[in-house]
C-alpha positions in Angstrom: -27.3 -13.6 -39.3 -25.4 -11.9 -36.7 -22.4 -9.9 -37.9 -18.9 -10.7 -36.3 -19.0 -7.3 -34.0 -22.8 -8.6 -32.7 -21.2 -11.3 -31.2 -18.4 -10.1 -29.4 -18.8 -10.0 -25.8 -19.9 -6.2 -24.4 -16.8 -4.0 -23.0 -17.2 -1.9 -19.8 -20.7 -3.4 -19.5 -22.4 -1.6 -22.9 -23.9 -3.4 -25.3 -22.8 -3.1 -29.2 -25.6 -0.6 -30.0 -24.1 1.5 -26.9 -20.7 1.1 -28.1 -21.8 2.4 -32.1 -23.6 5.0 -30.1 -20.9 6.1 -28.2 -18.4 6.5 -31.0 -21.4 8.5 -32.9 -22.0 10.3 -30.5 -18.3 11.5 -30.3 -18.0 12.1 -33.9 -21.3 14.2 -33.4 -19.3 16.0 -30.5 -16.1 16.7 -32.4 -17.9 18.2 -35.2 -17.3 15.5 -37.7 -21.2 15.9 -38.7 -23.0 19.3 -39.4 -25.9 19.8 -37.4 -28.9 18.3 -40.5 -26.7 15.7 -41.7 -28.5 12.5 -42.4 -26.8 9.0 -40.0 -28.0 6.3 -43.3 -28.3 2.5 -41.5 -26.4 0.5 -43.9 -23.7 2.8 -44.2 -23.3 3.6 -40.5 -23.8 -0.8 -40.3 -20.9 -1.0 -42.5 -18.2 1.4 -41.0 -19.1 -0.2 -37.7 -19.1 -4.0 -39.1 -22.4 -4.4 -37.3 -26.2 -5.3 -38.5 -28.7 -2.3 -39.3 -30.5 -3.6 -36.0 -27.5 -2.5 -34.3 -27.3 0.7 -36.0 -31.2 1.6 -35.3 -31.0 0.5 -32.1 -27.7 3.1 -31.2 -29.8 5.6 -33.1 -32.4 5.2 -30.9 -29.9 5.4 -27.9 -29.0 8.9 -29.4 -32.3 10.4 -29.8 -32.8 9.6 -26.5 -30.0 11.3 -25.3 -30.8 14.0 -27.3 -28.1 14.6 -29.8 -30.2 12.9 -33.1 -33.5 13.1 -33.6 -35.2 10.4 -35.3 -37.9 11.8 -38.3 -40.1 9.4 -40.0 -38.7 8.7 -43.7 -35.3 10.2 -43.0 -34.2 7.9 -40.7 -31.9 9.6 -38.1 -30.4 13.5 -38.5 -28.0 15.4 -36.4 -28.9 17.8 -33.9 -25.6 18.3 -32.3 -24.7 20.0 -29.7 -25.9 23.7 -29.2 -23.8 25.8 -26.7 -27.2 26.1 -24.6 -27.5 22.4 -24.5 -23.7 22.2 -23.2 -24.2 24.9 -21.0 -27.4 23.0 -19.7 -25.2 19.8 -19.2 -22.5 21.7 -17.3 -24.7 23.4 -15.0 -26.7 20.0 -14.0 -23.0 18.7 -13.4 -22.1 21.4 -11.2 -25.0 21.4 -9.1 -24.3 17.6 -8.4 -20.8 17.9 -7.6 -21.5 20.7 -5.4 -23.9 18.5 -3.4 -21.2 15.7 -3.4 -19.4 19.1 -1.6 -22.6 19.5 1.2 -22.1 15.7 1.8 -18.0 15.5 2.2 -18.5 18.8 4.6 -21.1 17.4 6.7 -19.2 13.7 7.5 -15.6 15.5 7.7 -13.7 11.9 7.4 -10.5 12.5 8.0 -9.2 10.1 5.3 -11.7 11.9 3.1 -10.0 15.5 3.7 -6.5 13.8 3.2 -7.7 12.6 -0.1 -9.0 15.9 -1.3 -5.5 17.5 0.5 -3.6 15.8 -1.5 -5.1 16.7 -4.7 -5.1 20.5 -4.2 -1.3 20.0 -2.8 -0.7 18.6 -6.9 -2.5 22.1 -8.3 -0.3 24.0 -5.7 2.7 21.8 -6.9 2.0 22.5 -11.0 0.9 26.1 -10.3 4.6 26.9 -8.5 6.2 25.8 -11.0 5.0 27.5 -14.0 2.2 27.1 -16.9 1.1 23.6 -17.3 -0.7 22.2 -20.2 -4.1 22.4 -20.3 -5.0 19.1 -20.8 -2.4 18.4 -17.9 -4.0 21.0 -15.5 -7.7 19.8 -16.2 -7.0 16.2 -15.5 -5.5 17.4 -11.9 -8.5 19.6 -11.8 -10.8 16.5 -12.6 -9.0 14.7 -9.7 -10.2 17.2 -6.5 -13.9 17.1 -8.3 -13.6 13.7 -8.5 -12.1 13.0 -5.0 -14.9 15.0 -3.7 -17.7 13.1 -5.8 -16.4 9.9 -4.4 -15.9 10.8 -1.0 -19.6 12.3 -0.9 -20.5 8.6 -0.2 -23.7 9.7 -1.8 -24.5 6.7 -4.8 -26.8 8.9 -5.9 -24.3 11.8 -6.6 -21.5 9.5 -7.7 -23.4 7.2 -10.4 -25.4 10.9 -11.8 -21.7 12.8 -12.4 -20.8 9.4 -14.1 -23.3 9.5 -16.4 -23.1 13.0 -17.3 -19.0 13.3 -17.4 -18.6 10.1 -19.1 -20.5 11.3 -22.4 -19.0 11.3 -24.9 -19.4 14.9 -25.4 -16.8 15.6 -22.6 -14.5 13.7 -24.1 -14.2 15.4 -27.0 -13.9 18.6 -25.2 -11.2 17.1 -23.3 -9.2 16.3 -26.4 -9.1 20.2 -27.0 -9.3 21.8 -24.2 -11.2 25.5 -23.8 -10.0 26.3 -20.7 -7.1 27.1 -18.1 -5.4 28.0 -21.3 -3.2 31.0 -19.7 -1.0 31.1 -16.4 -3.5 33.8 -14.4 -6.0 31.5 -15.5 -4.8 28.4 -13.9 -3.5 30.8 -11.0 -7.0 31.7 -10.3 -8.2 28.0 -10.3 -5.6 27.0 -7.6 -7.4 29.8 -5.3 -10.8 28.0 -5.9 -10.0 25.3 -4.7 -7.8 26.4 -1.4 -11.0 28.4 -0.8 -12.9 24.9 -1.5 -10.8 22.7 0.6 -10.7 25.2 3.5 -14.6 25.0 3.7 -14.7 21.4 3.6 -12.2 21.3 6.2 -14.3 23.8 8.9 -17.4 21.2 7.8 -19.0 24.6 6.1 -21.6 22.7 3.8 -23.3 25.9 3.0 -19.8 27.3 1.9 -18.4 25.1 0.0 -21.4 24.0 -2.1 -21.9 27.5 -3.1 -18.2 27.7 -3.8 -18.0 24.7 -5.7 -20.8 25.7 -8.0 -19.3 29.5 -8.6 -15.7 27.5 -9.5 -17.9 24.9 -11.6 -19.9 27.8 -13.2 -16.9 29.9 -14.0 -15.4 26.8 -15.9 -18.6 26.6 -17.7 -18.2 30.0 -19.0 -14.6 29.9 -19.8 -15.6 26.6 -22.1 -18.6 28.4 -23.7 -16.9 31.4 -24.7 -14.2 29.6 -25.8 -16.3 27.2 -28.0 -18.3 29.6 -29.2 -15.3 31.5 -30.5 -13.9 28.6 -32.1 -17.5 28.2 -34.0 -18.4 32.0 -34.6 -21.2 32.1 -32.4 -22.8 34.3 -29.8 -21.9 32.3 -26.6 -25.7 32.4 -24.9 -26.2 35.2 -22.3 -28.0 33.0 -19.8 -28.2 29.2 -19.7 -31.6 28.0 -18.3 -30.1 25.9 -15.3 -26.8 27.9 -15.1 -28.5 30.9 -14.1 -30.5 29.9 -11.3 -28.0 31.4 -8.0 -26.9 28.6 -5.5 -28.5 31.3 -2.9 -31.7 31.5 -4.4 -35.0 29.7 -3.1 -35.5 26.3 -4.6 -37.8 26.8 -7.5 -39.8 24.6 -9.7 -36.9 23.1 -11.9 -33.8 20.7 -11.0 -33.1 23.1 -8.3 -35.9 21.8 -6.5 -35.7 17.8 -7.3 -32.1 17.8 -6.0 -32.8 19.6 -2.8 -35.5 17.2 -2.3 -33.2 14.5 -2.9 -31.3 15.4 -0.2 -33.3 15.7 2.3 -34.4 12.2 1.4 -30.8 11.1 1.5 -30.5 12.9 5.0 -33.8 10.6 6.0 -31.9 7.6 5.4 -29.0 8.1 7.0 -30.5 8.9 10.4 -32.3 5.9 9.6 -30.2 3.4 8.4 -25.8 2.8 8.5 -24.3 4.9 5.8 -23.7 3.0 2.4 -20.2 2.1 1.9 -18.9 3.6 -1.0 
């Protein structure tokens, strides 16, 4: 028999097992397990008011994404999230919405540009006026990525940063904030994205995909030091994906798939109207 949370309809689209994944998966993220810990069906079933199908279902859902792994006669254990791992996560990230860069530069719509205008003329705004929360200056931060992502009109680009940035990983990071914790900080920020805008304005692809992924890179690093302070570890010296240089030559790694992505996506559009977004 189905308990009473089985049965209720799915919110957002995910199904139960997604949504006890989720909130697992956020615990994991805050720390609330220790990396070992043991994730026991019935009791995970009962703090969730769900069946044990459920449960070993979402555990499945998070060995799969990486954060539990699940060992015969144990039943699911907590791998957490290294800083390598996060580090890996923001660099695959960047490189995307740097791409969603390429793509705004090379259509310069002018609605497009106003949209992106308007959210650097908010950092601009916050920045004049003094030191703004954290929390406050990365959610008008998220905006200009985000603007950018969307106006890419690349699916492609837009439903891969969903899926990464809507983990809940970064949600837990965005409830404490690591970075643009000091005024020079946030100061230094506001140039990126002048610098950004600018080359998306002149149409500079090139530009402002390599600047994008140096402004998403240095955000990576400010996190990663800062989270490795908070834990008392040695913040990793160079992150698989992060280290490969936006100038470099493609490479055998995700380097390489996404540039041959979009030259595929460049296929298609000489071939066929641009999908509306």
């Amino acid at each position: 028999m189905l308990k009473r949370s089985d049965r209720e309809p799915a919110v957002d689209g995910r199904s139960v097992p997604e949504r006890i994944a989720d909130a697992i998966d956020y615990a994991i993220a805050a720390q609330n397990y220790a990396i070992g810990d043991r994730l026991i069906e019935m009791q995970l079933a009962e703090q969730y008011d769900s069946s044990r199908g459920s449960v070993r279902e979402a555990l499945r859902i998070l060995a799969q994404r990486g954060s539990v792994e699940l060992i015969s006669g144990r039943g699911g254990v907590v791998r957490g999230y290294s800083l390598d791992r996060l580090a890996d996560a923001f660099a695959a990230a960047g490189m995307l919405i740097a791409l969603g860069a390429r793509y705004v530069a090379r259509h310069r719509s002018v609605a497009v540009l106003a949209r992106i205008g308007e959210r650097v003329g908010r950092i601009e705004k916050m920045v004049v006026a003094g030191f703004s929360p954290p929390l406050e200056f990365a959610t008008a931060l998220g905006g200009f990525t985000a603007t950018i992502v969307v106006g890419s009109e690349n699916h492609y680009v837009r439903s891969q940063v969903s899926a990464i940035l809507n983990r809940s990983v970064w949600r837990a990071m965005w409830e404490h904030p690591c970075d643009h914790l000091t005024y020079e900080r946030q100061r230094e920020e506001l140039s990126d994205v002048q610098r950004i805008h600018a080359l998306l304005k002149l149409g500079d692809g090139d530009g402002a995909e390599r600047e994008l992924r140096g402004f998403h890179q240095r955000h990576c690093d400010a996190v990663i030091t800062e989270l490795a302070h908070q834990r008392g570890e040695r913040a990793p010296a160079s992150p698989p994906l992060a280290a490969a240089s936006p100038r470099g030559t493609e490479g055998d790694g995700i380097e390489a798939r996404l540039a041959r992505i979009e030259a595929e996506m460049a296929l298609i559009r000489q071939t066929r109207p641009a999908e509306v977004a």
